[in-house]
C-alpha positions as CSV (number, residue, x, y, z in Angstrom):
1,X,-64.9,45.7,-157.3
2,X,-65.6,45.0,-153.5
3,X,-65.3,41.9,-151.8
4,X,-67.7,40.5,-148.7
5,X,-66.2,39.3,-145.7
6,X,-68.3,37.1,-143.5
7,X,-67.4,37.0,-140.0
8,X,-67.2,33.3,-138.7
9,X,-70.5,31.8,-136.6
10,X,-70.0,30.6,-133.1
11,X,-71.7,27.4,-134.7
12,X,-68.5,27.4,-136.7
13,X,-66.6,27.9,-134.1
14,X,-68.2,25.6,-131.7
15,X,-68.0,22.7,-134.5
16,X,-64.0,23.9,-134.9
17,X,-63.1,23.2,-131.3
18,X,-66.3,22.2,-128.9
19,X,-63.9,22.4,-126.0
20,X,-62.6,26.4,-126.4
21,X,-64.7,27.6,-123.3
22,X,-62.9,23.9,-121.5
23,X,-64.7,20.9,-120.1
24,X,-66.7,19.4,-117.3
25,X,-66.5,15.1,-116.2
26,X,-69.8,14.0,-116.0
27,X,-70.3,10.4,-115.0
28,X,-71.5,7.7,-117.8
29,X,-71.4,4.3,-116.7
30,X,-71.0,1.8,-119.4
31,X,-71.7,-2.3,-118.9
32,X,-67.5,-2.7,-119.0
33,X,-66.8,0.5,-116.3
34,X,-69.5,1.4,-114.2
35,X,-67.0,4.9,-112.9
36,X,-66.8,6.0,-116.5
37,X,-66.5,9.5,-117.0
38,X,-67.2,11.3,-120.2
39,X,-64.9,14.5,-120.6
40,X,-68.2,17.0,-122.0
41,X,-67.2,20.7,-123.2
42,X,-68.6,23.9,-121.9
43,X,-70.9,25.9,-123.2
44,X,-70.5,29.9,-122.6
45,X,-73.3,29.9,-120.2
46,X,-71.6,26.9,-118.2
47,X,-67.7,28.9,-118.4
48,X,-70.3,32.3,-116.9
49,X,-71.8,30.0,-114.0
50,X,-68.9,27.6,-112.9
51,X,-69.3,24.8,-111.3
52,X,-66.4,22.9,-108.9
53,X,-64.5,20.9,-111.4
54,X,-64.9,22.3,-114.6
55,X,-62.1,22.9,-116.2
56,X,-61.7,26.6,-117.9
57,X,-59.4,27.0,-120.6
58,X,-57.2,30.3,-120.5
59,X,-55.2,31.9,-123.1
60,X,-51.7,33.2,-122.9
61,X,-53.1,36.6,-122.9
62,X,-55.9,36.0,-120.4
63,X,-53.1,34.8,-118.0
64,X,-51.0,38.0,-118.8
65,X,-54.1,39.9,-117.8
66,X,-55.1,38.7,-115.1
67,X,-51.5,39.2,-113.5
68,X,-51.3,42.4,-114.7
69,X,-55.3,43.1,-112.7
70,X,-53.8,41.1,-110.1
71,X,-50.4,42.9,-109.4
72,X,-50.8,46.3,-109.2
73,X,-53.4,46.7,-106.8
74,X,-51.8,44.3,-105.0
75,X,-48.6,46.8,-104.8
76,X,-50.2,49.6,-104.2
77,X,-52.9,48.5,-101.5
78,X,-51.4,45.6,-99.4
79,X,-48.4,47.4,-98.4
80,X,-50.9,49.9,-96.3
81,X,-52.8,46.9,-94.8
82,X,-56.4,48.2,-95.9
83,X,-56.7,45.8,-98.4
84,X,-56.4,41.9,-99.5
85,X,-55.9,41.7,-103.2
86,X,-57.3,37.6,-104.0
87,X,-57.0,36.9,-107.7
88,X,-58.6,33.3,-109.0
89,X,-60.8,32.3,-105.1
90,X,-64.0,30.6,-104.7
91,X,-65.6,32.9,-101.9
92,X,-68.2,31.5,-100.8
C-alpha cells in the first residue's frame, strides 16, 4: 500500500499567512481619516523589486545567514583595505 503526499500550493500558503513575504502602507483615505493607511502584504514579485518602506519579513535563519555572508568576508578583506564589505544598503 502507498500513500500520496501533496505538496502544499502557494495559494495555500498565501491564504495561510498573506503577509509571509511582509507588507507595504499604502494610503486609503476613509470619510472619518483622510491619512488612513492600509497595511497591504507583498507579493514575491514586490519582496524581488523593493520599494522604500516596505517592510520584509526575515526569518531567524535568513538573519543567521546573512551574518554568516556578511562576516567572513568582512574578516578576511577589510583588514587589507581593498575592500568594503556592506551587508543590507540601498546603493543607489
Amino acid at each position: 500500500m502507498t500513500t500520496a503526499t501533496t505538496k502544499p500550493s502557494l495559494a495555500t500558503d498565501a491564504n495561510a499567512d498573506p503577509f509571509r513575504y511582509g507588507w507595504r502602507l499604502v494610503p486609503r483615505p476613509t470619510p472619518n481619516n483622510p491619512y488612513y493607511l492600509e497595511r497591504v502584504p507583498l507579493t514575491l514579485d514586490d519582496a524581488l523589486h523593493r520599494e522604500v518602506g516596505d517592510f520584509i519579513v526575515h526569518s531567524d535563519r535568513h538573519e543567521t545567514d546573512c551574518m554568516d555572508l556578511t562576516a567572513v568576508p568582512h574578516a578576511r578583506l577589510e583588514p587589507s583595505r581593498r575592500a568594503i564589505v556592506l551587508s543590507n544598503v540601498r546603493i543607489a
